[in-house]
Structure formats: structure tokens, C-alpha cells
C-alpha positions in Angstrom: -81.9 132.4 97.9 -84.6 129.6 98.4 -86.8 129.0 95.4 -90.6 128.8 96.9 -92.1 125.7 95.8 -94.9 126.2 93.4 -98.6 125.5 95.0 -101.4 123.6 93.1 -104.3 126.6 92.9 -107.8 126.2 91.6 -109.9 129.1 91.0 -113.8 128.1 91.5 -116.5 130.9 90.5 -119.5 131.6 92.5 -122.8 131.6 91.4 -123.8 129.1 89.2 -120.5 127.1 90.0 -120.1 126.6 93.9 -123.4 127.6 94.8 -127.0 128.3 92.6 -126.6 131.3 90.9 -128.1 134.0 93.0 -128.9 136.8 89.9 -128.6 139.6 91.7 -128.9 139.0 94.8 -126.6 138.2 97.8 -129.4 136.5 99.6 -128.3 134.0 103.2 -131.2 132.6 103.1 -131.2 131.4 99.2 -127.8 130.6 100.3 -127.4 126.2 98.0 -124.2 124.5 97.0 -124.2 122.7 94.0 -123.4 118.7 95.0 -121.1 118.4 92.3 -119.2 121.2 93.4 -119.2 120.0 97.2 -117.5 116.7 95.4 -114.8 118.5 93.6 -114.1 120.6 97.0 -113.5 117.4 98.7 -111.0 116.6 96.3 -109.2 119.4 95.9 -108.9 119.7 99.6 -107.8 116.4 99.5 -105.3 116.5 97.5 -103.9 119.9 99.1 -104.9 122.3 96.3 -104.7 126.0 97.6 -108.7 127.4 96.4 -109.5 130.4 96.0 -113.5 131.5 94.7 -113.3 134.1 92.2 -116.6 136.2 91.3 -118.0 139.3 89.6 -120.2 141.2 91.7 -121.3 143.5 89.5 -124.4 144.0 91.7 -122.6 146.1 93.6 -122.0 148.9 91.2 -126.0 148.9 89.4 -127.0 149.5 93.6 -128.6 146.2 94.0 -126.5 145.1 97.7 -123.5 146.5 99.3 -120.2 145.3 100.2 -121.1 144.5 103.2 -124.0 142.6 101.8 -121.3 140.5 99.8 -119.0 140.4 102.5 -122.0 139.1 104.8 -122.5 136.4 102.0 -118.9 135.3 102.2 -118.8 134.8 105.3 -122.0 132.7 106.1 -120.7 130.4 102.7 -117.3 129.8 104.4 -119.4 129.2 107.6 -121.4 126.6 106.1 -118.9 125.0 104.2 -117.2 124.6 107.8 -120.8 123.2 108.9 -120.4 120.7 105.9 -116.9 119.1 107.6 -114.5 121.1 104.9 -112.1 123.5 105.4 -112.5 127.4 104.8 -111.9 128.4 101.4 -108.2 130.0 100.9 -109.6 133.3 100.0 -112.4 135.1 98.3 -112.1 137.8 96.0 -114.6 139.9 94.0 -114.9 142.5 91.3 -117.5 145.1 92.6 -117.4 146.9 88.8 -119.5 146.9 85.8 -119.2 149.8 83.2 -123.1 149.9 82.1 -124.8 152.4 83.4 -128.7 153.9 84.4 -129.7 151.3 86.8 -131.4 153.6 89.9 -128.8 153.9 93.1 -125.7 153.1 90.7 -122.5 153.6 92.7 -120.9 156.0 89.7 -117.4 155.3 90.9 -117.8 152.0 90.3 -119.2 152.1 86.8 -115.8 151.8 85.4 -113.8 149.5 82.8 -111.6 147.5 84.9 -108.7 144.9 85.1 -110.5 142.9 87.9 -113.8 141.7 86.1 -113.7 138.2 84.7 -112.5 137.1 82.3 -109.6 139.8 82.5 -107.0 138.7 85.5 -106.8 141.0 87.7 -108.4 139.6 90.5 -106.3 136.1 90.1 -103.2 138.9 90.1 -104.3 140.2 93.4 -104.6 136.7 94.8 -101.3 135.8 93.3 -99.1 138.8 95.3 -101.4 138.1 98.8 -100.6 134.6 98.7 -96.9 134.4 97.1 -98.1 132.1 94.1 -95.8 133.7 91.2 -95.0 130.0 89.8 -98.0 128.2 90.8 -99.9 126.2 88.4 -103.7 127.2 88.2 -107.0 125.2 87.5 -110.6 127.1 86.7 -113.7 125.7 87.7 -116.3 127.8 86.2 -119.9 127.7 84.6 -119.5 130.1 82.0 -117.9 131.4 78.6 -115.5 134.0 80.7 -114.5 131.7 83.4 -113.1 129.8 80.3 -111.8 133.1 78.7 -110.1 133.7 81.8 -108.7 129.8 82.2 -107.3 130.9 78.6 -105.5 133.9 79.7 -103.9 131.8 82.5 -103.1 128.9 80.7 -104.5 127.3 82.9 -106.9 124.1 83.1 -110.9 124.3 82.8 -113.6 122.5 83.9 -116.7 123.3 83.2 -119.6 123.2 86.0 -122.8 123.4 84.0 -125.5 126.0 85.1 -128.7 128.1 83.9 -125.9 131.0 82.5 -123.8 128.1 81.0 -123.6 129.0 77.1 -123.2 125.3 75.8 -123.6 126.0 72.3 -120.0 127.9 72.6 -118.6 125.5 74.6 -119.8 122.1 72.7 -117.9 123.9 69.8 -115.4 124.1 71.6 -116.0 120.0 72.4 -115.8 121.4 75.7 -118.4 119.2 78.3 -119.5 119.3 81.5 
């Protein structure tokens, strides 16, 4: 049999990465990409990188927006990257989890421990079987300490987009810059 040749796949987070962080919120109209990120999409496309955005929602279990809010979201930020002469995105996948509880209209099935909430892998899994990227070599782009906990777990490059959430005392020990 053939051997499928491996792809060149960067992983970019959401808020506070691609685009302002948006708290939590999944807000259209607060919809702003980050310039620097715009620049590094340019080159990644360029250069025929595979890119996938990778992003905890965990807004979605404390009852703050829906899935379809998120899926909403997604969809106007491919559209405007279109807008902005780039491609669409590869994919998008989100973790809708988050195990605290007692915020008011919590979705109690999703108030779990899971495998898909940065900086575990389970969401990069997922992208891996959709897309056929067993022996593909990974890059993160992310703004804070999990996104680098999860480049870890990959083995995987990271590059550090610095943001409001970004924890630099951790990562300048780490003589990790921006």
C-alpha cells in the first residue's frame, strides 16, 4: 500500500490568538483579528500548511451562548477571513465542556472532565482521524500557558501570540517570547 504523505498542520487558538479574546461571549459584532495573526495566516497559507483553529468554549456549558451561537461565530470568522482575500480555515473544532459548576442555565451534561479541553489532545485527535493526518508534523499558535501545554503533548512547535490572558511570567521562564 501507498504511504500517505505527511501534511504540514498548524493548530491556531481563538480568542486572544486569531481574533481579540471575546470573554464570554460569541459576539459578530465584536467580531477583530489580531494583525499579527492575519500575517502569520498569510504565511502559512502560503506555504501550504493545512490550519486548523482549535478553542475551548467553555461558555457553552456555564449557559452563557449556544452551539449554535458558536457555530454562528464560525461561520461569519471564516466569512470574513474570505472577505480579507484568504482562504477558509481547514477546520474548526471546539470543546463545549468545563467541569466547574453553579453558574445559572449550566448545561449539566456538559459539566464534565474531558479529553477535548485544551491542553489535553483530544480535539487535535478528532482533527487528526477527519482529516487523515496520523504522520503529520504539527505547529501551535497560541496565547496562553495551555496552548503551550498542549504544543508539549504534541511535540510539536510553539509560538506564542501575546494577549490580555497571556501568562508571561511562566513563559519568560520558560525564555519563551512573543
Amino acid at each position: 500500500s501507498k504511504m500517505k504523505k505527511p501534511y504540514k498542520v498548524a493548530l491556531l487558538d481563538r480568542d486572544g490568538t486569531l481574533i481579540e479574546d471575546q470573554g464570554n461571549e460569541n459576539k459578530i459584532n465584536k467580531l477583530k483579528f489580531k494583525e499579527q495573526s492575519l500575517d502569520i495566516l498569510s504565511y502559512l497559507q502560503e506555504n501550504y500548511y493545512k490550519i486548523f483553529l482549535i478553542s475551548n468554549q467553555p461558555g457553552i456549558a456555564k449557559g452563557f451562548f449556544s452551539f449554535k451561537d458558536v457555530e454562528r461565530f464560525h461561520s461569519e470568522l471564516q466569512h470574513q477571513l474570505i472577505k480579507k482575500g484568504f482562504e477558509p480555515l481547514d477546520g474548526i473544532y471546539f470543546c463545549p465542556h468545563h467541569p466547574e459548576t453553579g453558574h445559572k442555565g449550566e448545561i449539566k451534561k456538559l459539566k464534565v472532565v474531558c479529553d477535548c479541553r485544551k491542553p489535553n489532545i483530544g480535539l487535535v485527535e478528532e482533527i487528526k482521524r477527519d482529516h487523515d493526518l496520523r504522520n503529520s508534523q504539527f505547529i501551535v499558535f497560541g496565547d496562553t500557558f495551555s496552548d503551550y501545554e498542549l504544543s508539549l503533548k504534541l511535540n510539536a512547535n510553539f509560538y506564542l501570540i501575546k494577549s490580555e490572558l497571556t501568562e508571561m511570567e511562566k513563559f519568560l521562564k520558560l525564555n519563551i517570547k512573543p
